[in-house]
C-alpha positions as YAML, in Angstrom:
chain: A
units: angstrom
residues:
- id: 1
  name: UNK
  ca: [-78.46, -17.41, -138.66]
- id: 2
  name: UNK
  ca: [-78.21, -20.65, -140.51]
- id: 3
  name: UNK
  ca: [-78.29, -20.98, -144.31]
- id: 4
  name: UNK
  ca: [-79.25, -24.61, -146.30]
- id: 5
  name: UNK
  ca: [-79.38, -23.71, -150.36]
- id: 6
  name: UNK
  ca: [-79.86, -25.92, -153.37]
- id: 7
  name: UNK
  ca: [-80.23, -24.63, -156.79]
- id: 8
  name: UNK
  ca: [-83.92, -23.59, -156.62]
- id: 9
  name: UNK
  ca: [-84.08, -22.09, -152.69]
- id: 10
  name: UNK
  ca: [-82.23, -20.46, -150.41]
- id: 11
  name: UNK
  ca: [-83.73, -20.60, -146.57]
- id: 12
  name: UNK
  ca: [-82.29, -19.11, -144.08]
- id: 13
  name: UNK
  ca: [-83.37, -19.92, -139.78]
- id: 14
  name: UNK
  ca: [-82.74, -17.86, -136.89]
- id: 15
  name: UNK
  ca: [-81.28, -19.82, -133.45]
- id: 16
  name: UNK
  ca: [-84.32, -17.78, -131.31]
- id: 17
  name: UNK
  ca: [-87.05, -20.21, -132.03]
- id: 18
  name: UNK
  ca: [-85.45, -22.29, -134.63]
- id: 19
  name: UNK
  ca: [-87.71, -19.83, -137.00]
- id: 20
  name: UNK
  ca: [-87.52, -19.83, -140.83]
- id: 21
  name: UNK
  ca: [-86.87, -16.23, -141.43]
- id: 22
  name: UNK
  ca: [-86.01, -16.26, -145.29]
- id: 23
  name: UNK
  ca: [-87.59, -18.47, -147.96]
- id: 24
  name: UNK
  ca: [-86.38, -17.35, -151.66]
- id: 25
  name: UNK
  ca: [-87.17, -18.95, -154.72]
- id: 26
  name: UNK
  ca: [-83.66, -18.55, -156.28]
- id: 27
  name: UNK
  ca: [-85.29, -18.18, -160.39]
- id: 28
  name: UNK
  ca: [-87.95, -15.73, -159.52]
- id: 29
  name: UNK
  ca: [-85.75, -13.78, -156.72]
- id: 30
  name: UNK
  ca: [-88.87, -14.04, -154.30]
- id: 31
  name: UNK
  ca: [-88.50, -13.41, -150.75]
- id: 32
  name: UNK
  ca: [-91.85, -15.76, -149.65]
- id: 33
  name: UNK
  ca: [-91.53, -14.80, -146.49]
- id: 34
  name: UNK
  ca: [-92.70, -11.86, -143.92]
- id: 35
  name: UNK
  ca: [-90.45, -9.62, -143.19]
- id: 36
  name: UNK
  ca: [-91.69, -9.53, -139.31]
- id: 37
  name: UNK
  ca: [-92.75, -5.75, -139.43]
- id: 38
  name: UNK
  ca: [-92.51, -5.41, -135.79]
- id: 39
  name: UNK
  ca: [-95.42, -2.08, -136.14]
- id: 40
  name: UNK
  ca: [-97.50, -5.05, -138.17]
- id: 41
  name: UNK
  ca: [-96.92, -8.71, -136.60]
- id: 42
  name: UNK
  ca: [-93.00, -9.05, -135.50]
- id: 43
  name: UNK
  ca: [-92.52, -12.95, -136.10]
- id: 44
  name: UNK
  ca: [-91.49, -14.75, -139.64]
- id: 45
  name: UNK
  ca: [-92.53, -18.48, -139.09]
- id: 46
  name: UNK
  ca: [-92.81, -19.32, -135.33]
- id: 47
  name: UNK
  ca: [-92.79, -22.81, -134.07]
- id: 48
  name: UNK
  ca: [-95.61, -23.26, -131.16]
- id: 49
  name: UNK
  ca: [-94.68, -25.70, -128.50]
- id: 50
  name: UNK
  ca: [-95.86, -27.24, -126.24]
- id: 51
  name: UNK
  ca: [-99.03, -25.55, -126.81]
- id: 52
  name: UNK
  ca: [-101.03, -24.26, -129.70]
- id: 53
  name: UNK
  ca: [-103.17, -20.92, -129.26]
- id: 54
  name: UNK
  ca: [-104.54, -19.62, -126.50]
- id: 55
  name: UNK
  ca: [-104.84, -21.89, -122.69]
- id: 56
  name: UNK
  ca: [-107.75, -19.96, -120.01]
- id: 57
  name: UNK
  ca: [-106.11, -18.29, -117.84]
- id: 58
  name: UNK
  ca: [-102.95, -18.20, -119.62]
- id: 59
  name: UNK
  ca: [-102.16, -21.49, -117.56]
- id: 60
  name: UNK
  ca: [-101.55, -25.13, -118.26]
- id: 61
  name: UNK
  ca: [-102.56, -28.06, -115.46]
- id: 62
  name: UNK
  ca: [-100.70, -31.07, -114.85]
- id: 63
  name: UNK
  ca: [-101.68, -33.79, -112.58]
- id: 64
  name: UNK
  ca: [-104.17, -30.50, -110.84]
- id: 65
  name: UNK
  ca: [-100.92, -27.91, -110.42]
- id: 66
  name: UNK
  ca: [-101.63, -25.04, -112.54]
- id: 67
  name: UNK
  ca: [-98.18, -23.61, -114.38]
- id: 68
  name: UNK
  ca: [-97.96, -20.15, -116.25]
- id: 69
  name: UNK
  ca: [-98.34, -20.51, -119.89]
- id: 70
  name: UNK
  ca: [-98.15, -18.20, -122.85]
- id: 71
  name: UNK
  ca: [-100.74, -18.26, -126.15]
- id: 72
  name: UNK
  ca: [-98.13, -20.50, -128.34]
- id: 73
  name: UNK
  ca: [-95.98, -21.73, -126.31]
- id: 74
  name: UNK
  ca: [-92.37, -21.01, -124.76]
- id: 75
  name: UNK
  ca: [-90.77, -22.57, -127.73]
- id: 76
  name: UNK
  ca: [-90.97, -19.74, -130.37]
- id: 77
  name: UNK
  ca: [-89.09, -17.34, -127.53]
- id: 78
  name: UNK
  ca: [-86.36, -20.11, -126.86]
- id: 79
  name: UNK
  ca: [-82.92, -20.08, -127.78]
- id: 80
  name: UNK
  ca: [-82.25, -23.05, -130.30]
- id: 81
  name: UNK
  ca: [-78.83, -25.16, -130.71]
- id: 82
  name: UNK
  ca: [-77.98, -26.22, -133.78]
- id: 83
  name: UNK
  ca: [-76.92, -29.65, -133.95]
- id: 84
  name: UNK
  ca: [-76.65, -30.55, -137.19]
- id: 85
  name: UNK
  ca: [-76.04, -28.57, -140.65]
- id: 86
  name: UNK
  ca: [-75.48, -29.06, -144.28]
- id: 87
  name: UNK
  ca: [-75.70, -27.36, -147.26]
- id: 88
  name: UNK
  ca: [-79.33, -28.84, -147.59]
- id: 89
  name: UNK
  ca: [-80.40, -29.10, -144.11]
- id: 90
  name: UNK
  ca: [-79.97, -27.81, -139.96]
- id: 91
  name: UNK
  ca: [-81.65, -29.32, -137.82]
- id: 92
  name: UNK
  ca: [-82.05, -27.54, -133.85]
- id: 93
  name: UNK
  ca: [-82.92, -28.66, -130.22]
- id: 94
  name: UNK
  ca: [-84.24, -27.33, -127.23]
- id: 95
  name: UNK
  ca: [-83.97, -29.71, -124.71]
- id: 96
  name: UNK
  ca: [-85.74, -29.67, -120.80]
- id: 97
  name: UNK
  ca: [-83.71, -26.65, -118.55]
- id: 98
  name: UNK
  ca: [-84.66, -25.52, -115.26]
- id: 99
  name: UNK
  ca: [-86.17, -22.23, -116.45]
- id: 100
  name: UNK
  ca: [-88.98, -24.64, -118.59]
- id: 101
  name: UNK
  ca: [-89.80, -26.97, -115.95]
- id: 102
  name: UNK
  ca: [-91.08, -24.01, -114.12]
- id: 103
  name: UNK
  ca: [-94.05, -23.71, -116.44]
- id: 104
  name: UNK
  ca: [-93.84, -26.99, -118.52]
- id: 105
  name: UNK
  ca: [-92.59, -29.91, -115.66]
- id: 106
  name: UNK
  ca: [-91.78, -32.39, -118.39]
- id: 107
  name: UNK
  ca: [-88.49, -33.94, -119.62]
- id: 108
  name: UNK
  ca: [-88.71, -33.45, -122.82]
- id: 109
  name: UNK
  ca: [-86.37, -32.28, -126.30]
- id: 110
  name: UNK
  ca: [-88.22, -30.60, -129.06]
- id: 111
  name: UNK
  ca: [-86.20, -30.90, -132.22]
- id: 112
  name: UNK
  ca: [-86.72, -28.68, -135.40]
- id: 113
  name: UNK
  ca: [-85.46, -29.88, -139.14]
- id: 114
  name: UNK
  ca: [-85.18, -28.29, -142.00]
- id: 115
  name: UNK
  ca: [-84.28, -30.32, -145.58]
- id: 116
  name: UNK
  ca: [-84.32, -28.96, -148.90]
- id: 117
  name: UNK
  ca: [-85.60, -31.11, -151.88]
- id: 118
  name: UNK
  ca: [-85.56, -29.82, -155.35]
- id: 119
  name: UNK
  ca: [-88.42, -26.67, -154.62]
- id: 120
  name: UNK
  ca: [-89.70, -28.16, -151.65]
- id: 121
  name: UNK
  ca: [-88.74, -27.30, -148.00]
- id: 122
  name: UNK
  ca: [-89.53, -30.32, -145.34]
- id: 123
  name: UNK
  ca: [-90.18, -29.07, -142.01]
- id: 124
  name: UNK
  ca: [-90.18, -31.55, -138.94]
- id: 125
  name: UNK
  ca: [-90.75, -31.94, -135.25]
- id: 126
  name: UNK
  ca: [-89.37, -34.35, -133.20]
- id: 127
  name: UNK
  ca: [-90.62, -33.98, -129.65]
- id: 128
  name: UNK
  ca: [-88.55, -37.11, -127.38]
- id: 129
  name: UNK
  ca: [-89.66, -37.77, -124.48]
- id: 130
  name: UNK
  ca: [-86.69, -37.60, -121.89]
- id: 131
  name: UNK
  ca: [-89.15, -38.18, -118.82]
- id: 132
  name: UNK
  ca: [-90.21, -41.40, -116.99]
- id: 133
  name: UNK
  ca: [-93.50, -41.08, -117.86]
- id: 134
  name: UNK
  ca: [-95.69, -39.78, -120.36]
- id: 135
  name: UNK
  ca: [-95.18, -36.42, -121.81]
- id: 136
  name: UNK
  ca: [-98.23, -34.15, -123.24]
- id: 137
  name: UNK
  ca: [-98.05, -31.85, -125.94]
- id: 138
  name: UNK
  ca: [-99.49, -29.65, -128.57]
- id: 139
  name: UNK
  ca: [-96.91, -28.62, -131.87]
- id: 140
  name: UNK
  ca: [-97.66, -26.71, -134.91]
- id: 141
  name: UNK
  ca: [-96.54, -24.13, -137.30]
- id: 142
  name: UNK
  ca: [-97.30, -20.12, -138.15]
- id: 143
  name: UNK
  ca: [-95.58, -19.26, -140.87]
- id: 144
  name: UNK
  ca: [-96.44, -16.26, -142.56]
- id: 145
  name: UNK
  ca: [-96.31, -15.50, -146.33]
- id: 146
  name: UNK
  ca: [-95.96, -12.42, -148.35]
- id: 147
  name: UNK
  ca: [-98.83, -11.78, -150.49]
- id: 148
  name: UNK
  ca: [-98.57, -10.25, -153.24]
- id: 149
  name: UNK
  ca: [-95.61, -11.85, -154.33]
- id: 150
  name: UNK
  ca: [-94.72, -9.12, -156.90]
- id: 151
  name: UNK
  ca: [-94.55, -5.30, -157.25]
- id: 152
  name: UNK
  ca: [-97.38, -3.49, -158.68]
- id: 153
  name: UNK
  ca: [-99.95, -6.10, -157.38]
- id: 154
  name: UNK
  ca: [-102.39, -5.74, -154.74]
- id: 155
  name: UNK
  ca: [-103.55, -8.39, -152.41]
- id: 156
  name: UNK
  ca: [-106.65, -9.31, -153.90]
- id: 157
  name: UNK
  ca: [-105.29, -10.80, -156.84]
- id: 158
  name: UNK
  ca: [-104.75, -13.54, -154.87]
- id: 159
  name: UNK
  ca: [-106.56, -16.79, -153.77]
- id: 160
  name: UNK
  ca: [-105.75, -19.55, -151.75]
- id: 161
  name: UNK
  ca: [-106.94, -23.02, -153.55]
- id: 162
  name: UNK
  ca: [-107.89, -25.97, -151.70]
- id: 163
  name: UNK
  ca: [-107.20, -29.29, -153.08]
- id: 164
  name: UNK
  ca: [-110.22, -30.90, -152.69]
- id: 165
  name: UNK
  ca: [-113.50, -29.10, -153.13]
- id: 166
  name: UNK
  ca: [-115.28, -29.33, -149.61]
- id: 167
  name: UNK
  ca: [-118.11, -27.74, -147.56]
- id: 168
  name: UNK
  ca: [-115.61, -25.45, -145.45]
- id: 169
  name: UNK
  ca: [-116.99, -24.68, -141.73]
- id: 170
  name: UNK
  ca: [-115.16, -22.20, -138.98]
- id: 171
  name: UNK
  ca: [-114.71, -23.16, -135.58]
- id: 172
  name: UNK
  ca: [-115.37, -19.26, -134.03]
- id: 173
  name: UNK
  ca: [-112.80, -17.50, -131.72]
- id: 174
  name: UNK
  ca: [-113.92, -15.29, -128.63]
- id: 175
  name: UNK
  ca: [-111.99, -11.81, -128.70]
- id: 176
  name: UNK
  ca: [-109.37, -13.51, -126.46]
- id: 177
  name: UNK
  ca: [-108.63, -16.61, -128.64]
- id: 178
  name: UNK
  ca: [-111.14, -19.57, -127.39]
- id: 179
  name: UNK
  ca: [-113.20, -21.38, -128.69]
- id: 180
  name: UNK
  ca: [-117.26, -20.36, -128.44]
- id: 181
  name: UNK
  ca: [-118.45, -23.75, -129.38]
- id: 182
  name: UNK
  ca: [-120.12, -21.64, -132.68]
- id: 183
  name: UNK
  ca: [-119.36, -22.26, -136.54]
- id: 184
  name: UNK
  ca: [-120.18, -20.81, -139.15]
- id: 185
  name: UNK
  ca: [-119.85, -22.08, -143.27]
- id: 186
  name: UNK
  ca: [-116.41, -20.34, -145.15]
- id: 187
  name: UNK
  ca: [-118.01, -20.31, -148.87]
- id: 188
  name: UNK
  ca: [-115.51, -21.25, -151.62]
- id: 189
  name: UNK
  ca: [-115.92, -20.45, -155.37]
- id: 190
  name: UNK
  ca: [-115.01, -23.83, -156.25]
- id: 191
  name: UNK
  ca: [-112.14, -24.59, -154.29]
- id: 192
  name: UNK
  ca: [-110.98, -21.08, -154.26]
- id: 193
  name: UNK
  ca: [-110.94, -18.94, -151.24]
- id: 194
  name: UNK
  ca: [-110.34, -15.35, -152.53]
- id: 195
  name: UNK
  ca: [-107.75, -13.27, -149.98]
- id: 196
  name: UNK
  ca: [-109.67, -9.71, -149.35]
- id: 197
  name: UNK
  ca: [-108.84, -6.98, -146.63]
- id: 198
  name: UNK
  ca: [-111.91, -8.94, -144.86]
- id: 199
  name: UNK
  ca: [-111.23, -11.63, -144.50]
- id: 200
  name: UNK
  ca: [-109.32, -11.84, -141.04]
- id: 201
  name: UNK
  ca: [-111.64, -8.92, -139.37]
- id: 202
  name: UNK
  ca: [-112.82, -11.72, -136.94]
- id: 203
  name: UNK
  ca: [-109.90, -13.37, -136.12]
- id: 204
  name: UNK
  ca: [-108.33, -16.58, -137.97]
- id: 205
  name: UNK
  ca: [-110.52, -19.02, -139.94]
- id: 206
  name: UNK
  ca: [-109.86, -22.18, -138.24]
- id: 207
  name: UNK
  ca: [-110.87, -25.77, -139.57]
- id: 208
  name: UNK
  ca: [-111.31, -28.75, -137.58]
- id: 209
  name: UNK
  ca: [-112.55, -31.28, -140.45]
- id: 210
  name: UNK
  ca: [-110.66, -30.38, -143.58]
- id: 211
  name: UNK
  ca: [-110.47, -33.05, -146.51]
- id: 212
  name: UNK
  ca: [-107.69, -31.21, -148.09]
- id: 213
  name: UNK
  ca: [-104.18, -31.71, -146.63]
- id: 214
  name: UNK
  ca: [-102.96, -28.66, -148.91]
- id: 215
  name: UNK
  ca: [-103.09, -25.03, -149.27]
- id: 216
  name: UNK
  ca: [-102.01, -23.41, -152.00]
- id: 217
  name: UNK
  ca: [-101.39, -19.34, -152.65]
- id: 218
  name: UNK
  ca: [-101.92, -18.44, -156.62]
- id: 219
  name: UNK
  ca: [-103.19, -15.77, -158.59]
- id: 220
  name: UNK
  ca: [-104.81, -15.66, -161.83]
- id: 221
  name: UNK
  ca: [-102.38, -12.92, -163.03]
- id: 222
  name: UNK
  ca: [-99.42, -15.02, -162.95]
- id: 223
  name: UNK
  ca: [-98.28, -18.87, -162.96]
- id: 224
  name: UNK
  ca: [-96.36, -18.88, -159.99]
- id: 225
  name: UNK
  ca: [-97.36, -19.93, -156.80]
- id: 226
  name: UNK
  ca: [-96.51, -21.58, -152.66]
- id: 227
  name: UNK
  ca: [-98.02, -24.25, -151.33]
- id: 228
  name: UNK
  ca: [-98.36, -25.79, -147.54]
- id: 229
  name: UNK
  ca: [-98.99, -29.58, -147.70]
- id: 230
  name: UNK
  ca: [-100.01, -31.30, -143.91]
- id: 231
  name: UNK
  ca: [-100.53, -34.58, -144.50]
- id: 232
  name: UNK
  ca: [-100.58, -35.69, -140.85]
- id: 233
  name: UNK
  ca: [-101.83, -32.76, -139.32]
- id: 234
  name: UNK
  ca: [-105.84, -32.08, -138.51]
- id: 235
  name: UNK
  ca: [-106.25, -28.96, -137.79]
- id: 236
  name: UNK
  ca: [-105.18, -25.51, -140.08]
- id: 237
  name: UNK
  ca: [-105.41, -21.96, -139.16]
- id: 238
  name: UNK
  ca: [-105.55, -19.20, -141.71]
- id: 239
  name: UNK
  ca: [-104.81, -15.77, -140.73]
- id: 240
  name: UNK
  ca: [-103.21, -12.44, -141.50]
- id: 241
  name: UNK
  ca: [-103.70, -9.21, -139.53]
- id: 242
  name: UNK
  ca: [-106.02, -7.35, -141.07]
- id: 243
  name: UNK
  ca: [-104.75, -5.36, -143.95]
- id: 244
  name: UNK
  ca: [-101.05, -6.59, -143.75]
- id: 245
  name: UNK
  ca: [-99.58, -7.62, -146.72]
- id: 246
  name: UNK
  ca: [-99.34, -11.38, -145.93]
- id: 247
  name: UNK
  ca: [-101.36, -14.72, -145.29]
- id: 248
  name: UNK
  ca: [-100.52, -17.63, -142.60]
- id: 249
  name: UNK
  ca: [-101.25, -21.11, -143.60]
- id: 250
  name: UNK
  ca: [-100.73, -22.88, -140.28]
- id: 251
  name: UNK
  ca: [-100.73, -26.59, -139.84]
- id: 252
  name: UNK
  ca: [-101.88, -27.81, -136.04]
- id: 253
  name: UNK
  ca: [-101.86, -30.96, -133.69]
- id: 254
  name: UNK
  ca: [-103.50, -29.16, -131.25]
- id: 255
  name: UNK
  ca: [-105.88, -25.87, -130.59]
- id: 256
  name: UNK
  ca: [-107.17, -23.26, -127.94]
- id: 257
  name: UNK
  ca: [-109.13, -23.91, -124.96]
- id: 258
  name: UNK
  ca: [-112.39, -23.73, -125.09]
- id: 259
  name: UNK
  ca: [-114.30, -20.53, -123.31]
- id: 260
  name: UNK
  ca: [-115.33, -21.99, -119.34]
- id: 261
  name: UNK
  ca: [-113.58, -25.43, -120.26]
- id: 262
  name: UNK
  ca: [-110.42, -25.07, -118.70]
- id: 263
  name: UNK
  ca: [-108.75, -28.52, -118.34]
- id: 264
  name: UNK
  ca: [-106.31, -31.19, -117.20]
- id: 265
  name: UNK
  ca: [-103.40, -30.64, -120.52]
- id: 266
  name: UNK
  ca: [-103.84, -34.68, -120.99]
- id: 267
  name: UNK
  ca: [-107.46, -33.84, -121.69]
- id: 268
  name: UNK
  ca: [-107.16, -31.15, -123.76]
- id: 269
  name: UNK
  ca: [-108.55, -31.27, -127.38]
- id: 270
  name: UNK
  ca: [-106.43, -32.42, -129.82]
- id: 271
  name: UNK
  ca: [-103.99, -33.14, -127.07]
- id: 272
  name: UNK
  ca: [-100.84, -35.35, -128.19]
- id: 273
  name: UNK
  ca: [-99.06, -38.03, -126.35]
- id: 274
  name: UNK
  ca: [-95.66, -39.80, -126.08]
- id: 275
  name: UNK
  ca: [-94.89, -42.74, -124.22]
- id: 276
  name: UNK
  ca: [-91.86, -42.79, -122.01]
- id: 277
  name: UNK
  ca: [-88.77, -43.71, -124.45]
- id: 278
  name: UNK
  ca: [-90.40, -43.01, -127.50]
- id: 279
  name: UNK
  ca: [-90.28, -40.12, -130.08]
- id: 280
  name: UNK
  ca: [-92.77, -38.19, -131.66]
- id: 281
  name: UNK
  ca: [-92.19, -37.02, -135.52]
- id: 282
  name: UNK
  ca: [-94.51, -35.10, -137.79]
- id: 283
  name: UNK
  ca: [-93.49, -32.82, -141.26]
- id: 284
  name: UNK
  ca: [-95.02, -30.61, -143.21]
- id: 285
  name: UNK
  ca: [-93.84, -29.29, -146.53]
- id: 286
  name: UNK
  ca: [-93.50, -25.76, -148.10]
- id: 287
  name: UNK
  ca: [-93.23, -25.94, -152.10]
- id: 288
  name: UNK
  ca: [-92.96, -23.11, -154.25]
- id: 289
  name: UNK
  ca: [-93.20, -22.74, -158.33]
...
């Protein structure tokens, strides 16, 4: 386990996925983040890499050659050095092995960084393309925050605000986590999505088109809230399972397969790309008050 702290948060990351596993809010003594009830949903914040949800036939194809792939990734079951630590940030790698180009036959080093600002956690990827020729990728985040924040609250005194009032519309999963091709409208009361035991029964609500680039957890009974800002990422998933005490606000450069549209990984939707000798970077941001 690492540790960064200023004087507002302490965060703490595990080496096996480079996972934030503790995100308090040092003058309210609030742990933000799920505990990882392995009965409920066993991860904290898993990084997905190099793929995001679910690929047909739990495979990838490169170049024709189908390799074995897992919904998420291999990255958020990888064991993380740490390369870099201060009081205010750690930053880990997983670089290329032999065991990876079995089922992902890229050079590649997928970097995770964590830095502290005032209340504020920055969270980047740097995926560096160690190949000699162009390397394919989806990245994006999971985390998962514990709602309610206090005792003697109950989950639906909470709402998660948008921050710009839009016409919300659902991209809808099949029972195994594609895409159906079908959407359907997500109704806000303003630009306030209230968090109900319902809410997840058909999977994650997942946006392809959203205005806002942030997502913010409040509740009218207190002052305090957490907020997920994206500003370079275009898709978000929002999910919890089904009557667990939490909420996922999850940032994406990439998405599921499609049902019967199983395809070549550099035509994949929201497929990234870097170049041979360059580096990829993207951040989101946690903030809590």
């Amino acid at each position: 386990m690492v540790t960064i702290e200023n004087e507002l948060l302490k965060v703490v990351i595990r080496s096996k996925g480079a996972e934030l596993s503790s995100l308090i809010n040092k003058q309210t003594e609030t742990e933000h983040i799920w505990y990882a009830d392995p009965q409920v949903w066993p991860w904290h914040a898993p990084n997905l890499f190099p793929v995001v949800g679910g690929c047909i036939n739990n495979e990838i194809r490169v170049d024709g050659t189908a390799y074995p792939m897992q919904r998420h990734g291999f990255a958020r079951h990888s064991q993380f050095m740490k390369i870099e630590h201060t009081d205010t940030h750690a930053q880990f790698s997983l670089p290329y092995n032999p065991d990876t180009l079995k089922v992902y036959p890229y050079k590649f080093e997928f970097q995770v960084l964590y830095d502290l600002f005032g209340n504020k956690l920055r969270v980047s990827y740097k995926v560096i393309n160690r190949d000699d020729k162009d390397i394919y990728f989806s990245v994006g985040a999971h985390p998962a925050f514990t709602v309610p924040f206090y005792t003697g609250e109950k989950y639906a005194d909470y709402y998660l605000e948008f921050n710009n009032g839009e016409s919300l519309e659902r991209y809808i999963l099949s029972p195994e986590g594609f895409f159906t091709g079908e959407t359907e409208p997500v109704v806000l009361q303003g630009n306030k999505l209230p968090l109900n035991a319902e809410l997840f029964a058909n999977d994650a609500l997942v946006f392809k088109n959203l205005q806002s680039r942030e997502v913010s957890i409040k509740s009218d009974r207190h002052e305090h809230s957490l907020s997920v800002s994206f500003p370079h990422f275009n898709y978000l998933g929002i999910w919890a399972k089904p009557g667990a005490p939490f909420v996922c606000i999850e940032p994406w450069l990439g998405c599921a397969d499609t049902v019967n549209k199983a395809t070549d990984i550099g035509n994949k939707e929201a497929i990234q790309k870097v170049e041979h000798g360059h580096v990829f970077e993207t951040e989101f941001y946690i903030a809590v008050s």
